[in-house]
Structures are given as structure tokens and as C-alpha cells.
N, C-alpha and C positions, 0 to 999 in steps of 0.2 A: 238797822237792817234785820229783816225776819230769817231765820237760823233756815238752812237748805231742809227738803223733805228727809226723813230718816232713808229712804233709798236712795235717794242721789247719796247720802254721806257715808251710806255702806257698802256705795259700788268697790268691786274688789280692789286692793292696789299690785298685787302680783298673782299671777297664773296659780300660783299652791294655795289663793284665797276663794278661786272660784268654787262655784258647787254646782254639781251637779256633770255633765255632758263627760263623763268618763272617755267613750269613745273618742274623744279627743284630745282631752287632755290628761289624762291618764297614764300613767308612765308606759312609754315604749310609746303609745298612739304617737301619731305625727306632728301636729300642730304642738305638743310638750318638746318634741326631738326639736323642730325648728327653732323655737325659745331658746330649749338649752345650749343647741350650739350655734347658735345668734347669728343664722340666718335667717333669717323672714324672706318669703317670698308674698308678693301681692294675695290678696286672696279676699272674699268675698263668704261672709257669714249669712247663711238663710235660712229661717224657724219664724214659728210663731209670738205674736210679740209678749215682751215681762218673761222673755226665757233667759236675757243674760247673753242679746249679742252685742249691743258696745258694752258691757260689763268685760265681756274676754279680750276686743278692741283694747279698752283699758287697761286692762290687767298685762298681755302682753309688751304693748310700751313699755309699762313698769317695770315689767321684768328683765327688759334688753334695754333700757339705759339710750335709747335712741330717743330724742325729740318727738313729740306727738301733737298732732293739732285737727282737734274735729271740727268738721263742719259736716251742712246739711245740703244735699244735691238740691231741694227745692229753695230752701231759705237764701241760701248763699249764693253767689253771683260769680262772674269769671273775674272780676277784681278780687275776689278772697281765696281764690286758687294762685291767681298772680302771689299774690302774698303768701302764700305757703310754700310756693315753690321758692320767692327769694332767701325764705327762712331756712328751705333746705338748702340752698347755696351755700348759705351763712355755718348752718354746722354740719354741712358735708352728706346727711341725709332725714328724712324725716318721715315719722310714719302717719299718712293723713286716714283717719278715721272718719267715715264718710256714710252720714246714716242717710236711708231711703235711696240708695246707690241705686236703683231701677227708674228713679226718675231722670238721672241724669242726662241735661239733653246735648245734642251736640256739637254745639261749641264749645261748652265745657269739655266735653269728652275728648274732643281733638286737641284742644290745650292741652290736657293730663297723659295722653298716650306717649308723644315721647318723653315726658320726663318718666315713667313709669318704664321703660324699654331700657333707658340709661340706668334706673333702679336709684335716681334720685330720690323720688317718691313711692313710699311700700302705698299702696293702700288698702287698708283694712274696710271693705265696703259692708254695710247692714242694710238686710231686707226682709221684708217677710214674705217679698214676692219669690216665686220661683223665678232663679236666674236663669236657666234655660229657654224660659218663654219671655222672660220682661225684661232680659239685660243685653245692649247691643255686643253681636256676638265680641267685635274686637276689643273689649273692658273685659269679656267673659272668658276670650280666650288668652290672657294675661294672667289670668286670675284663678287660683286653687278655691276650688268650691267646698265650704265644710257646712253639714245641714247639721243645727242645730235641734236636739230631743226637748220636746218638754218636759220640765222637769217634774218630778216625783212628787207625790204630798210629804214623804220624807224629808227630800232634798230643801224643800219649803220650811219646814219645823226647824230643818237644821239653821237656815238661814236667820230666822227667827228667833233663837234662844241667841245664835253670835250676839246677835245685836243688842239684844236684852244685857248680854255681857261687857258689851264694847261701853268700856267708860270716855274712851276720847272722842268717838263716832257714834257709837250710837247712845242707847238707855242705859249705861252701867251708871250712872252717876244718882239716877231714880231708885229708889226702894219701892220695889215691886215684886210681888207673888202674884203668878198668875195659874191659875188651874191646868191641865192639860192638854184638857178637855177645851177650852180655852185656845189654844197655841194649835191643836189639831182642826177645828172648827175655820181658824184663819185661813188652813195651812188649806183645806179641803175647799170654802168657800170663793178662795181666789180666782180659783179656775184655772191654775197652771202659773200664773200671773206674779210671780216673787214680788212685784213692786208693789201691785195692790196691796197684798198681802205685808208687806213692810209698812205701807201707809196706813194701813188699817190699826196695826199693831200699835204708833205711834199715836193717832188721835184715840187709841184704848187709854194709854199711858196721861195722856198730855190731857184727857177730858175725867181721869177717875179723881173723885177727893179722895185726899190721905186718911187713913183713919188715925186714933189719938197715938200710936205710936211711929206717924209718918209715911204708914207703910199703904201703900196703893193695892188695893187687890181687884183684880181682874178675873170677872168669871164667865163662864160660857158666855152670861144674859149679855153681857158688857161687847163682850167678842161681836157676837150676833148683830149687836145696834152699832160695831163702829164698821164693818161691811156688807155691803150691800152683796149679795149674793150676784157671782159673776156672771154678767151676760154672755148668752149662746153666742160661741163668733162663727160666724159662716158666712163669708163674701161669694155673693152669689155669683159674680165676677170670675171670681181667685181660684186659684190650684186648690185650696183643700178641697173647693165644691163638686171639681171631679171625678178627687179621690173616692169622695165620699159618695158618688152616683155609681163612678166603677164598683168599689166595696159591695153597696148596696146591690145592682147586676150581679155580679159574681156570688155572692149568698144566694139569691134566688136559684141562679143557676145549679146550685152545690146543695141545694133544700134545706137550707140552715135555718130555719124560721126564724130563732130568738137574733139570729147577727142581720136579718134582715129586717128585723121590726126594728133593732136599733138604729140603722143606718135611716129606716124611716121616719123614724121621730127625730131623728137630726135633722132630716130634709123638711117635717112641719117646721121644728122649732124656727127654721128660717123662713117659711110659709110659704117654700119655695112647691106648689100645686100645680107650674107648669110642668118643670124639669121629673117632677114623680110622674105624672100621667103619663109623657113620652114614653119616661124609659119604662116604666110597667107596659106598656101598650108594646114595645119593641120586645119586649122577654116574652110578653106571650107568644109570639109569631118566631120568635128566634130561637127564645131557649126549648119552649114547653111545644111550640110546632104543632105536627100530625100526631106526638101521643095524647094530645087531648085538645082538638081544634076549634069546642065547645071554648075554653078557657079564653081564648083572645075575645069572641062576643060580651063574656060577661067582662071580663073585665076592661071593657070599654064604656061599658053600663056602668060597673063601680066609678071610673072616672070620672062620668058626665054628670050621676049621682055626686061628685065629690063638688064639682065646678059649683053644681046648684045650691051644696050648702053650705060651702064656704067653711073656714076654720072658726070653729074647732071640731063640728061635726065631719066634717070632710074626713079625720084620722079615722070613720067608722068604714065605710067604704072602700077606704082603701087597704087597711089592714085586712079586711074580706079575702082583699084581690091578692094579698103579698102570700097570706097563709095557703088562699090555694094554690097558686104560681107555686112558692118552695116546694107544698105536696106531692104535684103532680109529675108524671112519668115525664121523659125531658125529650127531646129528640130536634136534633138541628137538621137534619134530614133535608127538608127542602129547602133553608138555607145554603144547604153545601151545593144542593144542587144548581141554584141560578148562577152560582157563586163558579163552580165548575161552565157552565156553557158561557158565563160573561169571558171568563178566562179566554175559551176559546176562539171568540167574537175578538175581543183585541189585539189576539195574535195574527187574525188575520184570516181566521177557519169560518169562512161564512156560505160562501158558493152560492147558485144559483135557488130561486125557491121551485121545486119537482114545477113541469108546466100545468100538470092536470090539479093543482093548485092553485094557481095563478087565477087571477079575477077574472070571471068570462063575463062579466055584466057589461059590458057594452058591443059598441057597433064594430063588427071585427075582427073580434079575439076569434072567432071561429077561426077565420083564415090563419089566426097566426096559431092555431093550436091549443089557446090557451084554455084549461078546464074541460076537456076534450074525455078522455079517460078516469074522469074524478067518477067515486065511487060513494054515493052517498050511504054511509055508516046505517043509518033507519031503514035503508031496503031490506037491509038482510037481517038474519036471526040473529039475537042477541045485541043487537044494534053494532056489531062490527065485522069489519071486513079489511081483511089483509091489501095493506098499500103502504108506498115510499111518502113518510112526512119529510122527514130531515133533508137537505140537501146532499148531493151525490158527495161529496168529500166530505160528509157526516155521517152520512146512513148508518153506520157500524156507532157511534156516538153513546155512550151511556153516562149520563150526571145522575142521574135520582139512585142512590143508593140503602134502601128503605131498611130501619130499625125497627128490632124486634122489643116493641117500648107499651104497646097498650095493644087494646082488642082490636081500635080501630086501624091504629098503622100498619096490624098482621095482616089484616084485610087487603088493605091497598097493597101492601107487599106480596100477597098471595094473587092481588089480579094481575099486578104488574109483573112476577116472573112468569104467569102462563101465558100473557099477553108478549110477555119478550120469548118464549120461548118456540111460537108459533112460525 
């Protein structure tokens, strides 16, 4: 039988082996208080994955001396739940560690709930989904939520040399020198990922010849060819892709050029050219508004420019549109303002429309009044003339509240308070 990967054999065995997610396990954090005083409550671990959540799964079992039995929400069946609940029967409690806990579907989940209520079964569930949005809420509302950090290129090295050391689990029993340069190059090219990065380190070791004194040595070049430099993850689906569009929005909005060219090139590297177009299209009209009303035209050009030439030129057009979007003077102005009259629409503030507005194009409306007193604006000097738009339970009404943000917004600001002030 072929020997387990070096990461499955150095997943931790108790809570003081883990690395990394301090805020949790950390002395005084909660999830170490729980452990020590060997209560566990159900709870549910969600991060990104290769961070070490069934690693802490496991690690806590170890540490509480309670029975443990993983299983997988999609692989596993409502007969492998039966059987772990009898096994909890049998020694009085068990902790099921239960990875891709978001897929779980319902008749599983209605089996587990009263045992989990009794506190027969802890379960320790793993996702990399956000529970909020993917986990039904009655699992979720049972369940202490702890978000998982990715870990550090530190935290990785550290993980790294253990293993190198570990004679019963991992590489100690190999005579190996490896460079540093070497162990950092793993530690950086994993991409967050400890497992890769353990496996990588393993087929360095298990493919280098010994030289005449036994000894394996391991240099960057070696490093380099046993990993494969970590792929971009972004599920275009998933909660990071959100994150990472709000992110992206909120730097525009904040004129941060370089945090928004970075959250850009995260959205190419997923080639995701719909989700950028919208939301650049939506910043210009929301963020950048009337102080620069120019900016929304062009940058709907840069988009349609971007659709036409596809990735990889597409990044040229669009970064155009991001550096001017962050530049430009900002102003939500007319946002607030439909934002303001929708408000008062749903309350209920609508009332009649004035009659000398009301349609007079057809047969009738004479008699009934309608458009009777309308006063067309072009008769008179300067194309306007004092008259009721709003409805009589509006007339007083003010939404546009204009900022003092570029030449052009003082303008309209300047007709619009001689215009309100008439």
C-alpha cells in the first residue's frame, strides 16, 4: 500500500499543533477556551480552501478525547449519518466532522437536527461557502460560525520546515538541505494553499538523487519544477467574487487608483468582462454622477471597446476607464435624489398630477379641464415661466440636493437655486 500524502500525515493531532488562525485559537480566543474546558458547541468553519479547516476539525477531537467520525455532505448518504449517530449512542457522544457542510440536503439535515439539539452529535461542519448565504438557516442557526484567515507565507514555511523535522510523519527520517530561498518560493507559490505546498515539498524530496554523501539537496530550481504556480481562485458564482466587485466599487468611489487596478486585474484574471462593465458603467452614473457627466459616455466606449477585443487587450480600455472613474470629482447628487422622491412614492406621497398637465390630446379633455391653463415654457423669455409641476401634497418637495464637486455641477446648482428661489 502506497504511504498517505505528506499533508494528510501532517494534518495536526491537537489544537497547540495548528498554525496559523490565531484569532481563534489563540489563547484567551474562544474556539481554544471551548477545547480547554471541554465543552464544544456545534459549529461550522468557513475560508478558503488548503487554510486548515478539517485540520482544526481534527485537531480539536484530539484534543477533547471525544470520538470523531468525518464524513462528506455530498459523498455520504443518510445510512452513514444512521451509523454515526448509533456510534454516538454507543459512547455517549461523538464529534462528526462534516466537510462541504453547504451541500447538505434535506433529509440529511432533518435526520442530524435532533440529534444535534440533544447534543448527541457536535458537529464540526467545513465550507468554503459562506454559511450565511448557502447553509440552511436551521444547521446555521445551531451552529457557532468561526471564518477561517488565510494563512500567511510565514505560517506556510513554518509548516514546512515541521515537516522537514517530523521523523515519524513527515521528512525527518531523509537527509535533506534545502536552500531557503527554496522553502520561501513553496511557501509564496502555493497561493495560501498549505497542502499544495506540503505536497510540493514531498515530490521535491521523494524525486531529488542523493549526492555521494546521501544527502538530497534542494534548490530554488527543484522548488520551482515541483509547483506548479498556484491558480487565480475566483468563483464567479461565490462570495469572494462580491467581495471583490464591492472592493473594486468602493476604491473607485475613494479614488484609490492602485487598490482599484488591483481588484481589476483580479476580475480579468477570472475574465470575468461582464461583471466589470456593469459595475464600471454603474460608478459612472452613481459615484462620479454630475461632477463629470462626460465620464459615463466614455466609459461605456471603453466597455464596448473592451467586449470587441476580448482578453487580453480588453485590460487596455478598461484600465482607461478605472484611472479616470478614481480621478474624477465624485458626486451621488442625482442618485440621492430619485432615491429621495422613490422614498416618498412608497409611502404613499403621490397625489393628483396639477390638471393643466394632464393630457389634453384628445376628444374631451376640454370639457373636463384637462391642459386648460398649461403654459408652454418656449413662449416666454428664457424658455421659462412660473407654474405648479409637482402634485398639490408635493409642491413644497425638494430631492436634488446639488454638490459643490466640478464646474459643471456649480452650474446646474446655480440655475437650480435661482430657479427654486423664484
Amino acid at each position: 500500500m502506497k504511504r498517505q500524502p505528506l499533508a494528510y500525515r501532517m494534518r495536526p493531532q491537537k489544537i497547540e499543533d495548528l498554525i496559523g488562525q490565531r484569532h481563534l485559537i489563540g489563547e484567551g480566543q474562544l474556539l481554544k477556551r471551548m477545547v480547554d474546558a471541554d465543552r464544544l458547541s456545534s459549529m461550522i468553519l468557513y475560508g478558503p480552501p488548503g487554510i486548515g479547516k478539517t485540520s482544526i476539525a481534527h485537531a480539536i477531537s484530539g484534543s477533547t478525547g471525544t470520538p470523531a467520525k468525518m464524513l462528506n455532505a455530498v459523498v455520504n448518504n443518510k445510512k452513514d449519518m444512521e451509523i454515526a449517530v448509533a456510534e454516538a449512542k454507543m459512547h455517549g457522544q461523538l464529534i462528526l466532522i462534516l466537510d462541504e457542510v453547504h451541500r447538505l440536503d434535506k433529509a440529511k439535515q432533518d435526520f442530524l437536527l435532533p440529534h444535534l439539539e440533544k447534543g448527541l452529535i457536535i458537529l464540526i461542519g467545513a465550507t468554503t461557502a459562506n454559511p450565511f448565504h448557502s447553509i440552511n438557516p436551521a444547521i446555521r442557526s445551531r451552529c457557532q460560525i468561526f471564518e477561517l484567515e488565510r494563512l500567511k507565507v510565514e505560517d506556510i514555511e513554518l509548516a514546512l520546515r515541521r515537516a522537514l523535522k517530523d521523523e515519524e510523519r513527515g521528512l525527518g527520517k531523509e537527509k535533506v538541505s534545502i536552500a531557503d530561498e527554496a522553502i520561501r518560493h513553496l511557501a509564496e507559490a502555493c497561493g495560501g494553499d498549505v497542502r499544495s505546498a506540503l505536497n510540493a515539498l514531498e515530490l521535491a524530496v521523494l524525486s531529488t538523487y542523493p549526492d555521494a554523501d546521501g544527502m538530497k539537496n534542494i534548490t530554488l530550481k527543484t522548488a520551482e519544477a515541483s509547483i506548479q504556480k498556484k491558480s487565480f481562485q475566483h468563483d464567479k458564482d461565490g462570495d469572494a467574487h462580491y467581495d471583490v466587485l464591492s472592493a473594486f466599487q468602493k476604491s473607485i468611489r475613494g479614488s484609490d487608483v492602485n487598490a482599484a487596478l488591483h481588484y481589476l486585474g483580479r476580475l480579468l484574471e477570472a475574465g470575468d468582462l461582464i461583471s466589470i462593465g456593469r459595475r464600471l458603467l454603474v460608478i459612472a452614473y452613481e459615484d462620479v454622477g454630475l461632477a463629470s457627466p462626460q465620464a459615463g459616455a466614455r466609459t461605456l466606449a471603453a466597455i464596448e471597446a473592451a467586449e470587441r477585443l476580448g482578453l487580453p487587450e480588453a485590460r487596455i480600455p478598461l484600465a482607461n476607464a478605472v484611472v479616470e472613474l478614481c480621478l474624477s470629482p465624485k458626486s451621488n447628487s442625482a442618485y440621492v435624489a430619485i432615491d429621495a422622491a422613490l422614498a416618498d412614492i412608497r409611502k404613499g406621497k403621490i397625489g393628483d398630477v396639477p390638471k393643466h398637465l394632464q393630457d389634453a390630446h384628445y376628444q374631451g379633455a376640454k370639457q373636463l379641464g384637462r391642459g386648460q391653463t398649461y403654459k408652454y415654457p418656449h413662449d416666454y423669455e428664457h424658455g421659462w415661466v412660473e407654474q405648479q409641476y409637482l402634485p398639490s401634497v408635493l409642491k413644497q418637495a425638494r430631492y436634488y440636493e446639488p454638490k459643490q464637486t466640478s464646474k459643471f455641477e456649480q452650474t446646474l446648482a446655480d440655475v437650480y437655486e435661482r430657479l427654486q428661489k423664484r
